[in-house]
Short mmCIF file of the C-alpha atoms (twelve columns), coordinates in Angstrom:
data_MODEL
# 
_entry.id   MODEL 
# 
loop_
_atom_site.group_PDB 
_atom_site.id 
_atom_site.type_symbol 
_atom_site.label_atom_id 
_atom_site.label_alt_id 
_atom_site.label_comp_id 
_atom_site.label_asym_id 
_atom_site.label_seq_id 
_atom_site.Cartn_x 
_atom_site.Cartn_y 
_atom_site.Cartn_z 
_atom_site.pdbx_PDB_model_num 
ATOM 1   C CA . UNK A 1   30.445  -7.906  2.662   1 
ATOM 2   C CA . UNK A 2   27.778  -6.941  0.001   1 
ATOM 3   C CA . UNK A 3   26.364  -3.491  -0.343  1 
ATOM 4   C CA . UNK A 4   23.328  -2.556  -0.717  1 
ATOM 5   C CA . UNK A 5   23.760  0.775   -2.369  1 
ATOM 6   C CA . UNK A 6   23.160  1.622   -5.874  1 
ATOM 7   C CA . UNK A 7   24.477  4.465   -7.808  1 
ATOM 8   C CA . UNK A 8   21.481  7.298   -8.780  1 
ATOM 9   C CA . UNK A 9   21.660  8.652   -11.893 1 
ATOM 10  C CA . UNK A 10  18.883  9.953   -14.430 1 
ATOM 11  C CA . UNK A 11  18.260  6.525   -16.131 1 
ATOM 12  C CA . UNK A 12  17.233  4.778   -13.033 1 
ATOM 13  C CA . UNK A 13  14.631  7.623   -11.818 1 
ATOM 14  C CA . UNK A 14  11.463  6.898   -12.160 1 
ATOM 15  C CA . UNK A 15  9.813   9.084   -14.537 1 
ATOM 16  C CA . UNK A 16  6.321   10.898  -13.529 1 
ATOM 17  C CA . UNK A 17  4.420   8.573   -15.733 1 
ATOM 18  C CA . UNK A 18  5.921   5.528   -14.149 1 
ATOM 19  C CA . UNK A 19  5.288   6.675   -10.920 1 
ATOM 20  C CA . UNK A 20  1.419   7.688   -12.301 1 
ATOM 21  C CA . UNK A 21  1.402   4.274   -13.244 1 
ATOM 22  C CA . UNK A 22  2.485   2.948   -9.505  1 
ATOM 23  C CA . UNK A 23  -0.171  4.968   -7.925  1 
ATOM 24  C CA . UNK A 24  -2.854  3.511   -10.583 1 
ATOM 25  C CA . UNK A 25  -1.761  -0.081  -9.524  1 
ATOM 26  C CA . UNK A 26  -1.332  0.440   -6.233  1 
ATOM 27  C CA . UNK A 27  -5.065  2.138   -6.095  1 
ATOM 28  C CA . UNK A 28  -6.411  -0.749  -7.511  1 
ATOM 29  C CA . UNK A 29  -4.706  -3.055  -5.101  1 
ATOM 30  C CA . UNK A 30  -6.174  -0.690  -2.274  1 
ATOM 31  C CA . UNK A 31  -9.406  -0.776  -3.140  1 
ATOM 32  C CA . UNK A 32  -9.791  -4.496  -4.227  1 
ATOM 33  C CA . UNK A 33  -8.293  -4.912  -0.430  1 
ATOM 34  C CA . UNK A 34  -11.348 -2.958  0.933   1 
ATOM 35  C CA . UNK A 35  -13.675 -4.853  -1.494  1 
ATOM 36  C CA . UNK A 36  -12.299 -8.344  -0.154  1 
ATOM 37  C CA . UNK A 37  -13.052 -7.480  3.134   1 
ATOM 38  C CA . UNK A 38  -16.564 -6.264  2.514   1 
ATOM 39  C CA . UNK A 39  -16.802 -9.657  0.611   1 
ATOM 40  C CA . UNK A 40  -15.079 -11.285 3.276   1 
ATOM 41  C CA . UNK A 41  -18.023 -10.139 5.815   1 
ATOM 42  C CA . UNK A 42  -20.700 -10.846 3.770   1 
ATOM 43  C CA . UNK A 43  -20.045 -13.985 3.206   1 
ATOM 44  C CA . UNK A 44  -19.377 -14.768 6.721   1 
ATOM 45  C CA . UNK A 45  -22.238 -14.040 7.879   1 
ATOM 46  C CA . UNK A 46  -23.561 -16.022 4.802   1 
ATOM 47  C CA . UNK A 47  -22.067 -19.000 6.685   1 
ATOM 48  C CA . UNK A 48  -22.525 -18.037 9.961   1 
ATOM 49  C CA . UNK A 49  -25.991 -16.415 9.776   1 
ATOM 50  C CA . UNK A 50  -24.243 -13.720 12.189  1 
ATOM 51  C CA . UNK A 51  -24.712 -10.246 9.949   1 
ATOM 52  C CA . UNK A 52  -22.311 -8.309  12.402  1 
ATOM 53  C CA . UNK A 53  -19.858 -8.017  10.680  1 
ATOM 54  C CA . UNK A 54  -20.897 -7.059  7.264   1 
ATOM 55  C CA . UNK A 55  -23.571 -4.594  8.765   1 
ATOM 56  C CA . UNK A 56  -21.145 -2.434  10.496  1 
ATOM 57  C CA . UNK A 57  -19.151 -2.502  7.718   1 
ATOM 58  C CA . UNK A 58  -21.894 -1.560  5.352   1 
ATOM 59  C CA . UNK A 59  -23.269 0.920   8.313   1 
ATOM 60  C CA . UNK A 60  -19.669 3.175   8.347   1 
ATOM 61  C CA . UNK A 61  -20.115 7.018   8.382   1 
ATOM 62  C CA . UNK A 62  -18.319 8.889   6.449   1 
ATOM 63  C CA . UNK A 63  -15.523 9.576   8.993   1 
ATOM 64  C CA . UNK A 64  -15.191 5.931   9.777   1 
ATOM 65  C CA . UNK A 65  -14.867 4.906   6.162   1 
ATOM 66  C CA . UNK A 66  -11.926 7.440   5.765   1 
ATOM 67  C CA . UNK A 67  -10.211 6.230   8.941   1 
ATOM 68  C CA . UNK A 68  -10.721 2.747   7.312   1 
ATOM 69  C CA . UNK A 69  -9.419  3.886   4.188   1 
ATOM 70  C CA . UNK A 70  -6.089  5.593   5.385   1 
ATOM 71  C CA . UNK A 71  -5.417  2.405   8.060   1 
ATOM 72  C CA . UNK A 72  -5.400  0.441   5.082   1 
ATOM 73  C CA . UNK A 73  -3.521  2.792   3.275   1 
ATOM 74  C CA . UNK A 74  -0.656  2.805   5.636   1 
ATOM 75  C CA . UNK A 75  -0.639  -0.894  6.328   1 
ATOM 76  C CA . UNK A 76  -0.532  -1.549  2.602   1 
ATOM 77  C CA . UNK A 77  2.255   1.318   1.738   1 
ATOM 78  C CA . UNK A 78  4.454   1.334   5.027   1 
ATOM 79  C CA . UNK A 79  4.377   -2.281  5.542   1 
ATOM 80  C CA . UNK A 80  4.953   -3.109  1.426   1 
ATOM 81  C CA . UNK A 81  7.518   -0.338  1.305   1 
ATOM 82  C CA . UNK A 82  9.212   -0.907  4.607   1 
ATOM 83  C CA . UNK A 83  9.824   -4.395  4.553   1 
ATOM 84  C CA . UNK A 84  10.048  -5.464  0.812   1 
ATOM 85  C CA . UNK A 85  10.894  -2.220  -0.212  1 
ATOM 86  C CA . UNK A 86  8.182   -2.087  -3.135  1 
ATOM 87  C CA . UNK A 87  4.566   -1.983  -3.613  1 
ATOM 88  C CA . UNK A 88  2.410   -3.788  -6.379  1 
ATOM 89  C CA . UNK A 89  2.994   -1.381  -8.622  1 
ATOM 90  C CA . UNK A 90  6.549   -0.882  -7.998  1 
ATOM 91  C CA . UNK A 91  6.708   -4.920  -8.379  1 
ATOM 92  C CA . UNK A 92  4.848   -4.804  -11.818 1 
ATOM 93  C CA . UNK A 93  6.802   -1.721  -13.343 1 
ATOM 94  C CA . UNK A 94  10.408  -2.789  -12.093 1 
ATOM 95  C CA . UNK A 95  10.792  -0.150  -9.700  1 
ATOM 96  C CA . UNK A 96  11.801  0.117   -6.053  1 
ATOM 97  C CA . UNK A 97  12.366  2.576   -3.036  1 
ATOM 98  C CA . UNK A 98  15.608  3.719   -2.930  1 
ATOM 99  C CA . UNK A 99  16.493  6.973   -0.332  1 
ATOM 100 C CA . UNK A 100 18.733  9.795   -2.668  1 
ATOM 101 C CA . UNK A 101 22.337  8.027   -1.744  1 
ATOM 102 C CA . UNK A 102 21.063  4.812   -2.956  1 
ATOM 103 C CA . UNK A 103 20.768  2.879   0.382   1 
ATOM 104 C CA . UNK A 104 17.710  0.865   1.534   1 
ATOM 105 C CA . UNK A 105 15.225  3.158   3.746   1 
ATOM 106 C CA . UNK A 106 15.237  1.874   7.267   1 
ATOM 107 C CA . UNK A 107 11.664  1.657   8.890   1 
ATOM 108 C CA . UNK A 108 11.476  5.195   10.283  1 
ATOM 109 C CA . UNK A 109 12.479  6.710   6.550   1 
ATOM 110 C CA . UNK A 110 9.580   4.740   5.070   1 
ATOM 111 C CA . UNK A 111 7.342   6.287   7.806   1 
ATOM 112 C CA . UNK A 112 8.117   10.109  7.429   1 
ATOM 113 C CA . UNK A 113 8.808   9.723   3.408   1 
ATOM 114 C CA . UNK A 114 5.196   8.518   3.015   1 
ATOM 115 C CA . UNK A 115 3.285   9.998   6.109   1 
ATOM 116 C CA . UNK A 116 5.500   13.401  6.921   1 
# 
């Protein structure tokens, strides 16, 4: 049977700079995200000559671009986290989630840890 627990101790922590660096990755992962699909639109309509798209996107108030932002957010950081069990930046800097016994979060522990 293998088990998927690791033993915590200070050396395998992240430190706050690696976890500054996460966020910084992970940002820029976001945000190229929201630019692709403002791309995306654009350039369907390019083919499509149907503007739809790409003018409601361009057209979002203030409100709707931060419940854009923060649906993208969560897909990107609960779906990431919850079934690969890293992010981007975790990927790049070697890190991973890891609950304080060492086991695996299920998916309700990467909801409330990120969200609650």
């Amino acid at each position: 049977m293998l088990d998927n627990t690791i033993q915590i101790t200070e050396d395998v922590l992240a430190s706050k700079n690696m976890s500054f660096v996460n966020y910084i990755i992970d940002l820029v992962a976001q945000y190229t995200i929201i630019y692709s699909l403002a791309y995306l639109f654009f350039y369907i309509g390019e083919f499509t000559g149907y503007y739809g798209l790409a003018d409601f996107w361009n057209g979002l108030s203030n409100i709707e671009d931060y419940i854009v932002s923060y649906t993208i957010m969560f897909i990107y950081f609960f779906l990431m986290e919850a079934f690969t069990f890293r992010t981007l930046g975790k990927y790049v800097t070697k890190t991973k989630v890891v609950l304080d016994d060492g086991t695996r979060p299920n998916l309700s522990r990467c909801f409330k840890k990120k969200f609650l």
